[in-house]
C-alpha positions as CSV (number, residue, x, y, z in Angstrom):
1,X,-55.2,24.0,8.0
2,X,-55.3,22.3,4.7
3,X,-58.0,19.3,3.9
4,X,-55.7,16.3,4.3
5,X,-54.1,17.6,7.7
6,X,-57.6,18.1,9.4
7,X,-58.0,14.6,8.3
8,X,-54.8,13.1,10.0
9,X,-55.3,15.5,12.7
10,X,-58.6,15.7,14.3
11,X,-60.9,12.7,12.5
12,X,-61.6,9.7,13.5
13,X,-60.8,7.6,10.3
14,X,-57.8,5.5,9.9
15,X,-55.4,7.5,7.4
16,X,-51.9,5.7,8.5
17,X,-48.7,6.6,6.0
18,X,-47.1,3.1,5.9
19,X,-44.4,4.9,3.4
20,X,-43.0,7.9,5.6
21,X,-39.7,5.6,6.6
22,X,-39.5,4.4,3.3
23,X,-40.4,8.2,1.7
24,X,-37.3,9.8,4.2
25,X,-35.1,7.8,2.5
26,X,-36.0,8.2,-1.0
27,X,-35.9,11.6,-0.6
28,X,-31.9,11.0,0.6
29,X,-32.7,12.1,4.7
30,X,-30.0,11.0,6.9
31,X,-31.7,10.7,10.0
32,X,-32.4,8.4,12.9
33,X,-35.6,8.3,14.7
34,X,-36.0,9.9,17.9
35,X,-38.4,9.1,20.3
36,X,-39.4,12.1,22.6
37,X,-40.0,10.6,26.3
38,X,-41.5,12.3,29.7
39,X,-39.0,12.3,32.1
40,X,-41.1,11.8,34.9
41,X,-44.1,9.3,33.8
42,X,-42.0,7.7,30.5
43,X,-45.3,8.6,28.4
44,X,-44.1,8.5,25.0
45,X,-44.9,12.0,23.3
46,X,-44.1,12.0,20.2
47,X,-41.5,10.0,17.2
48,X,-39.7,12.6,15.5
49,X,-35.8,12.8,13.4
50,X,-32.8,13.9,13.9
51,X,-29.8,14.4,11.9
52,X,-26.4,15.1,13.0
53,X,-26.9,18.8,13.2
54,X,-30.5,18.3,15.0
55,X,-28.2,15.5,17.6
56,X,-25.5,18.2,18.2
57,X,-28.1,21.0,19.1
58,X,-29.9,19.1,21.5
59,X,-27.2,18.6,23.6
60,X,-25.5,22.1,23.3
61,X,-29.4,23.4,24.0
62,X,-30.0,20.8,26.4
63,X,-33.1,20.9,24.8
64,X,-35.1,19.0,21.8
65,X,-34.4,20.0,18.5
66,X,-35.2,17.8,15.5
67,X,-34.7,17.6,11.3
68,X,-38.4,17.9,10.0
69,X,-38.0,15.7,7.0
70,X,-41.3,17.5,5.5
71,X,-39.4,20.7,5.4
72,X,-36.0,19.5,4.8
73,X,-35.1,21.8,8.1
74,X,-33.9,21.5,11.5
75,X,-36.3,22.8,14.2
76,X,-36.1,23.5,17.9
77,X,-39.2,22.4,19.4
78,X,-40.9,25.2,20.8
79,X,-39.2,27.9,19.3
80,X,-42.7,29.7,17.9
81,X,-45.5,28.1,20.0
82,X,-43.6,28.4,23.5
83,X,-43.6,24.3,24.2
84,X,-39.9,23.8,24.6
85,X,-38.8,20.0,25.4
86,X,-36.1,20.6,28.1
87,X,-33.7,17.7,27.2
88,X,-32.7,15.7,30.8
89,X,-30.8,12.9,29.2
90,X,-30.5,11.4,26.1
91,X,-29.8,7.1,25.1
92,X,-29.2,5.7,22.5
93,X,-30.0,1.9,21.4
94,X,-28.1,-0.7,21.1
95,X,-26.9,-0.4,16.9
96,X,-26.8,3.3,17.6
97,X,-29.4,3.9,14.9
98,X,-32.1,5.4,17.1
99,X,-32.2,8.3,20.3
100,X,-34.7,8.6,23.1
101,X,-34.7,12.2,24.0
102,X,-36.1,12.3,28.2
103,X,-37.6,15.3,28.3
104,X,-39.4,18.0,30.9
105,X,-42.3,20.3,29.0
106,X,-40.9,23.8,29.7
107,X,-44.7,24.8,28.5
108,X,-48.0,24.2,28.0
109,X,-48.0,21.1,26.1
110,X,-46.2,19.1,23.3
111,X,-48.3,18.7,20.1
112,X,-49.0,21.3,17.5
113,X,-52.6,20.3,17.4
114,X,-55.0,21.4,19.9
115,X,-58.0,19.5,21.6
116,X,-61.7,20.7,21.5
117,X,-61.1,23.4,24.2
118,X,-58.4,25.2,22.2
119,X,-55.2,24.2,24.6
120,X,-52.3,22.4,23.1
121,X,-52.3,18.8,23.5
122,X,-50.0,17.1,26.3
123,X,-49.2,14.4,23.6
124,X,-49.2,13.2,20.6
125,X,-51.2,9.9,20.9
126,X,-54.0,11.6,21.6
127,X,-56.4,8.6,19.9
128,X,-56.6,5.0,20.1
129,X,-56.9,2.4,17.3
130,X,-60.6,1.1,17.7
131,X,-60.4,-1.7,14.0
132,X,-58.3,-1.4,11.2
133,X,-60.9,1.9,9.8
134,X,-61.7,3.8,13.1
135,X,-60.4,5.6,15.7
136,X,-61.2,7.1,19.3
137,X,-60.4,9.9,21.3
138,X,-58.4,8.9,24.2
């Protein structure tokens, strides 16, 4: 794991990239954002992107499968660590410019980063804003 991701990932200082919307579409992404949902207790899991071939996939699959705008590729979530999202419906807001994907973890957890014990994180948000320089561990 490279410098900067340790950073974002597992420290405790404020590193927030205020130009990622703005960066996916200079770089010409057409996406919408997708918010991944627990069925059963609504806790938000994660914001990712999908485009129309990520959209179409989810709902032959019947479960999530994004566009990474990082690596310009579409990726089923789960495919190599074994946490599938299994997709139990999908809405759409109001301009159509955004999905909720309600999902069931068909694994052991959702987020590619792991806690201090070395399992895969159940979310996510897995820190809380403390000031405008620090966070906490939830």
């Amino acid at each position: 794991m490279g410098v900067m991701s340790h950073a974002l990932e597992e420290e405790l200082a404020v590193i927030i990239d205020f130009d990622k919307v703005a960066s996916i579409g200079r770089a010409g992404h057409q996406v919408v954002p997708v918010v991944l949902q627990d069925a059963d207790s609504l806790e938000v899991l994660f914001i990712g992107y999908a485009n129309e071939e990520a959209y179409r996939e989810t709902l032959a699959r019947r479960s999530a499968v994004l566009y990474s705008t990082s690596r310009n590729e579409i990726w089923h979530k789960g495919a190599t660590s074994g946490d599938v999202l299994e997709l139990v419906e999908m809405a759409v807001n109001c301009e159509q410019n955004s999905l909720i994907y309600k999902v069931r973890k068909a694994g052991r957890g959702v987020c590619h980063t792991r806690d201090e014990d070395g399992n895969t994180r159940q979310t996510c948000y897995y820190r809380t804003v403390v000031d405008t320089e620090t966070l906490r561990f939830a």
